[in-house]
KOLLO-788228 format. One record per atom (N, C-alpha, C): residue number from 1; chain; atom name; x, y, z. Coordinates in Angstrom, 2 decimals, decimal comma. Each point is the difference from the previous one (the first is absolute). Example, Ala and Ser with C-alpha at 12.3 -4.5 7.8 and 13.67 -1.06 7.14 Angstrom:
BEGIN
  zator  sevo  bake        x        y        z
      1     A     N    13,19    -5,69     7,80
      1     A    CA    -0,89     1,19     0,00
      1     A     C     0,90     1,20     0,00
      2     A     N    -0,35     1,05    -0,72
      2     A    CA     0,82     1,19     0,06
      2     A     C    -0,77     1,09     0,73
***
This chain:
BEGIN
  zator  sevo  bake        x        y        z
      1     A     N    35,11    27,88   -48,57
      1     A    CA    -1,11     0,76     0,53
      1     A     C     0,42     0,77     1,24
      2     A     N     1,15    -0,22     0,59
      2     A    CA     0,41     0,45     1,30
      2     A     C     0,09     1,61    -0,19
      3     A     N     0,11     0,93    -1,13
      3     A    CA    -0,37     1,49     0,02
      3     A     C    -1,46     0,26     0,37
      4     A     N    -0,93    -0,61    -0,68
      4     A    CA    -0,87     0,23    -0,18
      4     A     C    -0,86     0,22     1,24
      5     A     N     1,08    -1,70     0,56
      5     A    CA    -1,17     0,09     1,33
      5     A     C     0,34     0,75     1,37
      6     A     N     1,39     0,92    -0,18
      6     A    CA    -0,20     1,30     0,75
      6     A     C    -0,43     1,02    -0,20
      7     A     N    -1,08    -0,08    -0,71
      7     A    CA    -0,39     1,48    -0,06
      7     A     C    -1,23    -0,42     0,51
      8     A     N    -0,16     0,97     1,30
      8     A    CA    -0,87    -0,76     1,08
      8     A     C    -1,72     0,81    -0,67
      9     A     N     0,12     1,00    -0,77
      9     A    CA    -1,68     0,24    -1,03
      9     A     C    -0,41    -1,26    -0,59
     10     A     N     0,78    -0,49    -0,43
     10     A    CA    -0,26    -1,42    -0,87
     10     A     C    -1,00    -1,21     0,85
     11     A     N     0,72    -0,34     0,98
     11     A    CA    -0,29    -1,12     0,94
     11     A     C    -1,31    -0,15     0,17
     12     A     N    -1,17     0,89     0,05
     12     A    CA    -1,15    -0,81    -0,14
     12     A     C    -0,68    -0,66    -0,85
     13     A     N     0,84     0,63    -1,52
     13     A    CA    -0,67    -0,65    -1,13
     13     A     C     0,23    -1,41    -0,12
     14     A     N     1,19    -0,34     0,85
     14     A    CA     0,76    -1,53     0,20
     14     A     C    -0,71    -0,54     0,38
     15     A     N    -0,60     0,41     1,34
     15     A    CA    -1,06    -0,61     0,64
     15     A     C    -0,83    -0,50    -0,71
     16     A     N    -0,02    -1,50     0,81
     16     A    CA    -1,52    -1,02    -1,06
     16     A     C     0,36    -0,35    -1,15
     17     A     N     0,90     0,49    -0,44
     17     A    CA     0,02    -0,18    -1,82
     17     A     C     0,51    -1,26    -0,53
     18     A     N    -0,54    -0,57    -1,07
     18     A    CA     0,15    -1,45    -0,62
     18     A     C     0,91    -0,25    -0,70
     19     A     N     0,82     1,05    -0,21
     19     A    CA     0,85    -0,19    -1,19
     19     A     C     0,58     1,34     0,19
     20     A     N     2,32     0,09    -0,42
     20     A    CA     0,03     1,26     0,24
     20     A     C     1,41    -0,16    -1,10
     21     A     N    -0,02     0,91    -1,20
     21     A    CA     1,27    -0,37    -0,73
     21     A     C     0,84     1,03     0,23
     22     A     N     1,30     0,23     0,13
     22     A    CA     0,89     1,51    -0,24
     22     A     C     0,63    -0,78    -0,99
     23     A     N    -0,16     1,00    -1,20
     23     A    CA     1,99    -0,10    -1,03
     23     A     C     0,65     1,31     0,64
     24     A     N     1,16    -0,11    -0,65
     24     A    CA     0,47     0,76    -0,20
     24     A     C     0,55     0,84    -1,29
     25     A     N     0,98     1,17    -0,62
     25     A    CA     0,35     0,28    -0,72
     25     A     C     0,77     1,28     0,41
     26     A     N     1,20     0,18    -0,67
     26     A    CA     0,78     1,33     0,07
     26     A     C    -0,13     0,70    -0,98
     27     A     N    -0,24     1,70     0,17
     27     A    CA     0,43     0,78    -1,31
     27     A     C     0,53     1,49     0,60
     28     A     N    -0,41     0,89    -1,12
     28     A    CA     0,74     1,39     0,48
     28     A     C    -1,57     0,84    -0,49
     29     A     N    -0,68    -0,33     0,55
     29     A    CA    -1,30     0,97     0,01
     29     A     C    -0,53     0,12     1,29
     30     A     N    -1,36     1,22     0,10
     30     A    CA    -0,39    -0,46     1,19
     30     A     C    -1,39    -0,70     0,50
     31     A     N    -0,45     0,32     1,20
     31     A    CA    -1,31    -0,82    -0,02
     31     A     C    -0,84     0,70    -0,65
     32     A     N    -0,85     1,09    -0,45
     32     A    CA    -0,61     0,58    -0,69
     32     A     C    -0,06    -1,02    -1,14
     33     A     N     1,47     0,73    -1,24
     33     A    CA     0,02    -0,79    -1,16
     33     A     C     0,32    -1,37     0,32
     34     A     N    -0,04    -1,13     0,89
     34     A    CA     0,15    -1,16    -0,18
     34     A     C    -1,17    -0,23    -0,50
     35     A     N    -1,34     0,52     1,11
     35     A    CA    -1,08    -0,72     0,21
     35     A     C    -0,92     0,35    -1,65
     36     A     N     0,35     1,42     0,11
     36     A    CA    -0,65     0,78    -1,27
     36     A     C     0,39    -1,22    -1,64
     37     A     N     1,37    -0,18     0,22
     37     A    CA     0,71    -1,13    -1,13
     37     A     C    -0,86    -1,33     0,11
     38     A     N    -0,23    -1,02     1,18
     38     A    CA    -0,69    -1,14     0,17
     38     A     C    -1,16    -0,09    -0,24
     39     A     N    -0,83     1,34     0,05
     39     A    CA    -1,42     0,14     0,03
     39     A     C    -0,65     0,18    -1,44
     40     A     N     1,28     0,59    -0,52
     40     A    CA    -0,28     0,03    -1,82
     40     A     C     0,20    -1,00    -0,79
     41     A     N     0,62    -1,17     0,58
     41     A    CA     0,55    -1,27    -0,54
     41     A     C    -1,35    -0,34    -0,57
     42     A     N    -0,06    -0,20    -1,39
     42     A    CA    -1,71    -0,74    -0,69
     42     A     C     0,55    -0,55    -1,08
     43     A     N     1,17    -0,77     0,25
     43     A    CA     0,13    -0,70    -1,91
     43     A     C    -1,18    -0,99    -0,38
     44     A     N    -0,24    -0,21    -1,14
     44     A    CA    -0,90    -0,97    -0,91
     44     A     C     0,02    -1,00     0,88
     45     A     N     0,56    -0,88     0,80
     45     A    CA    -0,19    -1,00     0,66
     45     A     C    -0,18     0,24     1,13
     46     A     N     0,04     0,99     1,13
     46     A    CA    -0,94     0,16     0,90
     46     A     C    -1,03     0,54    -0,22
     47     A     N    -0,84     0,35    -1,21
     47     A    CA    -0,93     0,59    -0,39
     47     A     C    -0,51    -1,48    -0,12
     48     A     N     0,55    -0,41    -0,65
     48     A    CA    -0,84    -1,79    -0,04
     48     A     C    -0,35    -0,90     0,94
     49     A     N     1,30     0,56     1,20
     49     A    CA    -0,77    -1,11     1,35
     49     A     C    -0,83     0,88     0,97
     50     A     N    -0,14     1,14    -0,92
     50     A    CA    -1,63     0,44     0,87
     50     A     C    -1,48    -0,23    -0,60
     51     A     N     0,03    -0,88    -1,40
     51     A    CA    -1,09    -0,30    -0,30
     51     A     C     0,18    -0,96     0,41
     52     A     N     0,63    -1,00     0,12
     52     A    CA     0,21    -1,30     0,14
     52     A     C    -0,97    -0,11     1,57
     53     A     N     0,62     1,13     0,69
     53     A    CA    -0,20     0,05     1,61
     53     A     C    -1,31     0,05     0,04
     54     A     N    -0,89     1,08    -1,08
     54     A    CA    -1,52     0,15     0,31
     54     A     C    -0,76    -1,18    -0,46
     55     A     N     0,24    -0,96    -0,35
     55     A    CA    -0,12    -1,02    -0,23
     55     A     C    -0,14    -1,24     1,13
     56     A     N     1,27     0,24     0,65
     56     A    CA    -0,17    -0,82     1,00
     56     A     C    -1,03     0,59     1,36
     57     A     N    -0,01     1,53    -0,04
     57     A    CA    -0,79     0,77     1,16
     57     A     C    -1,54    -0,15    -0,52
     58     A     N    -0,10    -0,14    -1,11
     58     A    CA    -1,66    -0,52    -0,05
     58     A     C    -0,62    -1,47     0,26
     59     A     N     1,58    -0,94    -0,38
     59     A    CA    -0,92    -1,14     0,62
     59     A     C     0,44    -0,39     1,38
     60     A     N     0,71     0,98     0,78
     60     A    CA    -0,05     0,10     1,81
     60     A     C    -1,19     0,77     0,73
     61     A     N    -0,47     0,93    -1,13
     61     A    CA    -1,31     0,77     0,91
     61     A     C     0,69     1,20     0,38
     62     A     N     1,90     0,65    -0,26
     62     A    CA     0,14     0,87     0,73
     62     A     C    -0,47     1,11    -0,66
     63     A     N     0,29     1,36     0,74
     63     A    CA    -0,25     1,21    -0,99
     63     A     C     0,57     0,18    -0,80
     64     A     N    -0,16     0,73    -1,59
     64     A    CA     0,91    -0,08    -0,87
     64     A     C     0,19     1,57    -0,13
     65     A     N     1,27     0,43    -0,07
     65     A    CA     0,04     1,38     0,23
     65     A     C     0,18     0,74    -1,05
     66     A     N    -0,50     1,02    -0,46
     66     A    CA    -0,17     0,58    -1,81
     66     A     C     1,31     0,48    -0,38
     67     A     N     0,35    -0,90    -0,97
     67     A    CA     1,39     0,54    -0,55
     67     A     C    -0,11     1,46    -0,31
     68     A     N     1,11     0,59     0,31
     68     A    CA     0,46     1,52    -0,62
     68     A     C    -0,37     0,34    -1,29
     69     A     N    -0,73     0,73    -0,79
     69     A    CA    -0,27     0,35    -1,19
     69     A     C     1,58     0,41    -0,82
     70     A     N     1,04     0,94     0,91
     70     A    CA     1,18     0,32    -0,30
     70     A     C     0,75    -0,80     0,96
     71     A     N     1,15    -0,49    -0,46
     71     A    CA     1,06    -0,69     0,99
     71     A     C     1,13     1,16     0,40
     72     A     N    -0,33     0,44     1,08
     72     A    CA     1,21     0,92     0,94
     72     A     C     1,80     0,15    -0,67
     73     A     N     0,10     0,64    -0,24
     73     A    CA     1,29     0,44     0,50
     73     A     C     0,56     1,17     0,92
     74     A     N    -0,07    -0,61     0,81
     74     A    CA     0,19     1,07     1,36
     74     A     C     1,65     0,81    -0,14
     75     A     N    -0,01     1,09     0,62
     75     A    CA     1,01     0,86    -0,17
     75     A     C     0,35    -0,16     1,76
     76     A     N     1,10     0,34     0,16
     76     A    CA     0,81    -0,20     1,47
     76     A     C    -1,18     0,91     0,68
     77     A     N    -0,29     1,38    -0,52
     77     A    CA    -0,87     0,70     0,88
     77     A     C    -1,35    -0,49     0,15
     78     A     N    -0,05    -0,64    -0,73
     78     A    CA    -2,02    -0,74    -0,11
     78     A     C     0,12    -1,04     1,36
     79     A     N     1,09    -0,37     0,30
     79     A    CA    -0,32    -1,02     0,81
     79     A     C    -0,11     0,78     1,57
     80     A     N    -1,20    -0,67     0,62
     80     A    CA    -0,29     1,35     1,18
     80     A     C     0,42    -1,19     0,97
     81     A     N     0,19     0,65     1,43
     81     A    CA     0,55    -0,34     1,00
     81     A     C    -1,23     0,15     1,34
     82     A     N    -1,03     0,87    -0,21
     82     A    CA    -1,18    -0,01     0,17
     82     A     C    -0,98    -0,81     0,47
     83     A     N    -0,29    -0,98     1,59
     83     A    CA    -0,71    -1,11     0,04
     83     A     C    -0,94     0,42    -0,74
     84     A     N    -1,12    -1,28    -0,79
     84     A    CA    -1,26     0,35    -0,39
     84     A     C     0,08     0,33    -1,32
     85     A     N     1,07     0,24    -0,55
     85     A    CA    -0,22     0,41    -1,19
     85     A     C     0,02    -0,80    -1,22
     86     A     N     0,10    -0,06    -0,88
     86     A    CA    -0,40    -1,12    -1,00
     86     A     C     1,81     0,72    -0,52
     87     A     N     0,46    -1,42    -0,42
     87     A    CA     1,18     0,29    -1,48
     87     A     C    -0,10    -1,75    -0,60
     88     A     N    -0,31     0,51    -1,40
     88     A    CA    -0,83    -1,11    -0,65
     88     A     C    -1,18    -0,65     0,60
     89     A     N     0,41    -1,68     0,04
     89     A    CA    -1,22    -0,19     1,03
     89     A     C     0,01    -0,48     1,99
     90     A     N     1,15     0,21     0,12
     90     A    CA     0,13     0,13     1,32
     90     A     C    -0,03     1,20     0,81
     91     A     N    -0,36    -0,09     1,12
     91     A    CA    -0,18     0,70     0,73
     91     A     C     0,59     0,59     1,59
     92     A     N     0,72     0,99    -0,29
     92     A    CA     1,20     0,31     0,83
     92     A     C    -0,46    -0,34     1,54
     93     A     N     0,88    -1,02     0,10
     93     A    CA    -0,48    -0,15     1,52
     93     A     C     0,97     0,42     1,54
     94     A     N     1,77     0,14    -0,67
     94     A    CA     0,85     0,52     0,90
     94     A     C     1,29     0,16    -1,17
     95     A     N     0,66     1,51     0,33
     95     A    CA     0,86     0,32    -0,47
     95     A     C     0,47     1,10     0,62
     96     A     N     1,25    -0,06     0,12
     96     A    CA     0,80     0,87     0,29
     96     A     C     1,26     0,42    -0,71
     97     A     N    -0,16     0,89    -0,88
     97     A    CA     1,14     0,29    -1,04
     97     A     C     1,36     0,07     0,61
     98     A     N     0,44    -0,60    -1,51
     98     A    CA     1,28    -0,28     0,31
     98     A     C     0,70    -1,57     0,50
     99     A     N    -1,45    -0,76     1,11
     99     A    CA     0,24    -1,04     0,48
     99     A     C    -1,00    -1,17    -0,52
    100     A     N    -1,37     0,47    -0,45
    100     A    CA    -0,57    -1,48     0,02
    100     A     C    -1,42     0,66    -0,70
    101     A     N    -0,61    -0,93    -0,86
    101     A    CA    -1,13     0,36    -0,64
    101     A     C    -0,94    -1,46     0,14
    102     A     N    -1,28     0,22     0,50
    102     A    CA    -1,02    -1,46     0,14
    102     A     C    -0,96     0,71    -0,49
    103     A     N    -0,02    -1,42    -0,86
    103     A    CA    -1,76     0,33    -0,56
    103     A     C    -1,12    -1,14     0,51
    104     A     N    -0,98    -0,15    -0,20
    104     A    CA    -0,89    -0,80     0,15
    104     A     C    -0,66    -0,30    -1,49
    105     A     N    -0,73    -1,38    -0,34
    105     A    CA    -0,32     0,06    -1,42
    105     A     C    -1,83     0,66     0,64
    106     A     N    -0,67    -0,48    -1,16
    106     A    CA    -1,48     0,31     0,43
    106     A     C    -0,51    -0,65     0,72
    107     A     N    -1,05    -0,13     0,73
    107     A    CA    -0,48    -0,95     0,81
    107     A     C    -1,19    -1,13    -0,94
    108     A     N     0,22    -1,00     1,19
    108     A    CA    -0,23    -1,05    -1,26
    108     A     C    -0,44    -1,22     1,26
    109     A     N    -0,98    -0,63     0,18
    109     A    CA    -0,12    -0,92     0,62
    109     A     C     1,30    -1,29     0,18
    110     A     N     0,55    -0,22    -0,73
    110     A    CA     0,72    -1,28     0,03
    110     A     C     1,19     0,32     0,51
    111     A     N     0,76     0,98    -0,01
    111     A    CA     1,16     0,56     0,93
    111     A     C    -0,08     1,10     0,10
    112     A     N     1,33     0,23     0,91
    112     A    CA     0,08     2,00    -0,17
    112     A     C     1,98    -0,25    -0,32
    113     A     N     0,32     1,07    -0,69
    113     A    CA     1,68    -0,28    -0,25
    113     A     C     0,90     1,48     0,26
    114     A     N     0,82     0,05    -0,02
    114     A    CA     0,48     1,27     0,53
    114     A     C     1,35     0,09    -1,32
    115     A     N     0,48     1,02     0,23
    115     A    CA     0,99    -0,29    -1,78
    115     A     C     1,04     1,30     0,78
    116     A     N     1,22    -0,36     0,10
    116     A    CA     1,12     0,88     0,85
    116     A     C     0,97     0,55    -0,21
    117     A     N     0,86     0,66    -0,36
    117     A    CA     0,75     0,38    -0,18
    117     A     C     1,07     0,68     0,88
    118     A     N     1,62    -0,49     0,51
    118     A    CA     0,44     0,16     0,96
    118     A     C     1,54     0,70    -0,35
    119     A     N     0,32     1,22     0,42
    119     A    CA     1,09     0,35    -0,87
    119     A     C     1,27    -0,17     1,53
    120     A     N     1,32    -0,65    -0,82
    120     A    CA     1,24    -0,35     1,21
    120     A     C     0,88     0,86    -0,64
    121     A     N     0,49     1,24     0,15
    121     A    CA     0,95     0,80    -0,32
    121     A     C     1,54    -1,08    -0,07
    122     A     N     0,81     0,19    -1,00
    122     A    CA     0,90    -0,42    -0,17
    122     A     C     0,90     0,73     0,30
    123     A     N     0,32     1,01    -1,46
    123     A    CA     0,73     0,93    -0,03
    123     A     C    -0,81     1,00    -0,44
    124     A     N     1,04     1,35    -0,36
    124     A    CA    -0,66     1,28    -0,75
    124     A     C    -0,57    -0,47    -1,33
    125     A     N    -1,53    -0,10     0,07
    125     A    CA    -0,67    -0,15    -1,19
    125     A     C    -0,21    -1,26     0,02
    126     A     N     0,33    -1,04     0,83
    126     A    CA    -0,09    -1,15    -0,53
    126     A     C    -0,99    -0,84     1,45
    127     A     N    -0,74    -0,87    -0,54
    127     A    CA    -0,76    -0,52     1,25
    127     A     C    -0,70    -1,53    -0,84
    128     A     N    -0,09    -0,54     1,37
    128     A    CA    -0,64    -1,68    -0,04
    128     A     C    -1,49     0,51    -0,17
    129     A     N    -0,44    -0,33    -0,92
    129     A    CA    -1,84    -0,18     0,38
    129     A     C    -0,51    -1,39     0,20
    130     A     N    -0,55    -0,62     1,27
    130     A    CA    -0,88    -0,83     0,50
    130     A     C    -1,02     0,03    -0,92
    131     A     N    -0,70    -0,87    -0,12
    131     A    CA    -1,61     0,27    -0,49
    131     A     C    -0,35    -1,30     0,21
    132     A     N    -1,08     0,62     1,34
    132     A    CA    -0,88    -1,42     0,28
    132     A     C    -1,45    -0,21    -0,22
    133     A     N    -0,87    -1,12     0,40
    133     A    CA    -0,87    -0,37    -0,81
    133     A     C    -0,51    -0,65     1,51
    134     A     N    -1,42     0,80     0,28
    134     A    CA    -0,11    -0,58     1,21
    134     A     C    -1,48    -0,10    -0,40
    135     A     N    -0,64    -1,62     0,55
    135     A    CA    -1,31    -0,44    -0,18
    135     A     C    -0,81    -0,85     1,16
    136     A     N    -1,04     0,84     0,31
    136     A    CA    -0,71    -0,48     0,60
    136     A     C    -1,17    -0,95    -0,54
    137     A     N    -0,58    -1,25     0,29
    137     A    CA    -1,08    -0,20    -0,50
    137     A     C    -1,06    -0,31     0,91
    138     A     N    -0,93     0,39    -1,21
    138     A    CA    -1,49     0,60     1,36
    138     A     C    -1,30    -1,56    -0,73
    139     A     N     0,27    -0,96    -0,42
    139     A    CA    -0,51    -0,24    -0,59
    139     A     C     0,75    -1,43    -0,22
    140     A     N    -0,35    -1,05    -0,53
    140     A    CA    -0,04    -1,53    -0,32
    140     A     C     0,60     0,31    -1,63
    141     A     N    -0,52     0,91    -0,33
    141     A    CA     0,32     0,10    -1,97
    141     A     C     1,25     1,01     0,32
    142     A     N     0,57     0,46     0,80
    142     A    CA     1,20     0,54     0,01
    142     A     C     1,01    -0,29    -0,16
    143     A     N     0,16    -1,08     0,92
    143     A    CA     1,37    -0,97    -0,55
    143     A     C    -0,16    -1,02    -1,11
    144     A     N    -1,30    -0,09    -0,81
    144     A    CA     0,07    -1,07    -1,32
    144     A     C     0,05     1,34    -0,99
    145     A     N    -0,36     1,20     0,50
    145     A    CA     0,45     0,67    -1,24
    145     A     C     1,16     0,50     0,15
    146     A     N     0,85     0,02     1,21
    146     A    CA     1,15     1,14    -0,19
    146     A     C     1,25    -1,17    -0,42
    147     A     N    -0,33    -1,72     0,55
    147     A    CA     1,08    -0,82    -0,40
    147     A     C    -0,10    -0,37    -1,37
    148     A     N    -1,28     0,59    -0,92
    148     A    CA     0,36    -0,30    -1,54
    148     A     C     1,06     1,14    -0,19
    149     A     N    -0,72     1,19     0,45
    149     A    CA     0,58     0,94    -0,50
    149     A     C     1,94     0,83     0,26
    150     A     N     0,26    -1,12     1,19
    150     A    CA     0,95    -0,04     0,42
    150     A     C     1,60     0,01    -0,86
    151     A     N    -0,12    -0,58    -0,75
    151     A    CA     1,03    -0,27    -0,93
    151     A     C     0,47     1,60    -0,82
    152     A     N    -1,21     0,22    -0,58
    152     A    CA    -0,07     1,12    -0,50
    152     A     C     0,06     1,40     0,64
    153     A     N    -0,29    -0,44     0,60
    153     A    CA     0,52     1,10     1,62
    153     A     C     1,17     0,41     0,21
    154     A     N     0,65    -1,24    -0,34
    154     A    CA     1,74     0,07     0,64
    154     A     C     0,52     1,23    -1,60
    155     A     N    -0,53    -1,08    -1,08
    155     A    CA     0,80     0,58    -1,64
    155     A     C    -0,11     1,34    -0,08
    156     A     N    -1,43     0,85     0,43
    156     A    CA    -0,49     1,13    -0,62
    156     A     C     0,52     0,90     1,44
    157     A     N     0,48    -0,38     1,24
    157     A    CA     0,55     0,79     0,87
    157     A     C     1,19     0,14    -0,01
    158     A     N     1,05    -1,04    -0,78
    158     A    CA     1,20     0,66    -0,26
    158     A     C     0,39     0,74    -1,01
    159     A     N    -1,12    -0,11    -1,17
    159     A    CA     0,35     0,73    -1,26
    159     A     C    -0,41     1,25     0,62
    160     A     N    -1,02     0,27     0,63
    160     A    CA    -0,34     1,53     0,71
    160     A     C     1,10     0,21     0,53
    161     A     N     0,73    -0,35     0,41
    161     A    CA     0,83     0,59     0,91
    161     A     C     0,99     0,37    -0,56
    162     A     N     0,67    -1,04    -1,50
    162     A    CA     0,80     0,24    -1,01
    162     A     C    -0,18     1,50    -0,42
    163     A     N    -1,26     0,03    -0,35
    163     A    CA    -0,54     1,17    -0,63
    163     A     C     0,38     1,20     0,76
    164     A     N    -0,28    -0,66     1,55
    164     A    CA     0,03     1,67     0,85
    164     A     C     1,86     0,48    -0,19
    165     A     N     0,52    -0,59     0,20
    165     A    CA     1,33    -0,08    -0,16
    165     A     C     0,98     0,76    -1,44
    166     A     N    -1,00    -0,48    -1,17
    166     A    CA     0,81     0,15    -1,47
    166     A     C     0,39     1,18    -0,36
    167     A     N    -0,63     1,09     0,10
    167     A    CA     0,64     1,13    -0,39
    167     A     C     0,73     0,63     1,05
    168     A     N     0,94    -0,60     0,90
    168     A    CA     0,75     0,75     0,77
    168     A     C     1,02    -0,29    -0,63
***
């Protein structure tokens, strides 16, 4: 996490927060198409642990947020850099191209989470992407829902990241 946590934009989202994951991963793309690649990740089995999920969010009381009628495949240019702006269902909260992309998910009584993306230049063309997972909880059902959901957290954030990576 020691990249991550110099980049002094970042540091308040740290603040307070209950929980904070970085992976890592190397490829030869950039942040645009990393994030644009992770965000399109929807195989048959993460399509399944999002019903699974509305399932568990109805018998917590949280909000349940309306699945996409179409599932995204974002293009390097679709992904905006733009606070405020929506790409999929997060919501651009700090980016600076080239170096770092945060989203926020929707708001939701039981936490708030932030979703990151951190690019470490290697060489020509080639760079480390960070991607961390930062959670606040606002709420008693936050940490019984985010430690079920925890496991699955870890599986479906490295295959995203696989993903962001594959066609370089």
């Amino acid at each position: 996490m020691n990249f991550v946590e110099k980049i002094p934009e970042i540091a308040p989202l740290f603040e307070g927060s209950n929980y904070i994951d970085v992976k890592t991963i190397e490829g030869n793309t950039s942040l645009r198409q990393f994030v644009a690649s992770m965000l399109s990740y929807y195989p048959w089995w993460v399509l399944l642990l999002y019903r699974i999920r509305s399932v568990l969010v109805k018998i917590l009381g949280l909000v349940e947020q309306q699945a996409p009628e179409v599932l995204p495949h974002l293009q390097a240019a679709n992904v905006s850099f733009a606070v405020g702006d929506l790409v999929t269902f997060f919501t651009v909260r700090l980016a600076k191209e080239k170096q770092y992309w945060v989203g926020e998910t929707p708001e939701d009584k039981h936490l708030s989470a932030y979703f990151g993306v951190f690019v470490e230049p290697l060489a020509v063309n080639r760079n480390r992407f960070h991607v961390a997972t930062i959670v606040h909880y606002k709420h008693w059902t936050g940490p019984v829902y985010f430690n079920i959901i925890r496991p699955f957290h870890h599986l479906v954030v490295s295959r995203m990241m696989r993903a962001g990576v594959a066609d370089c």
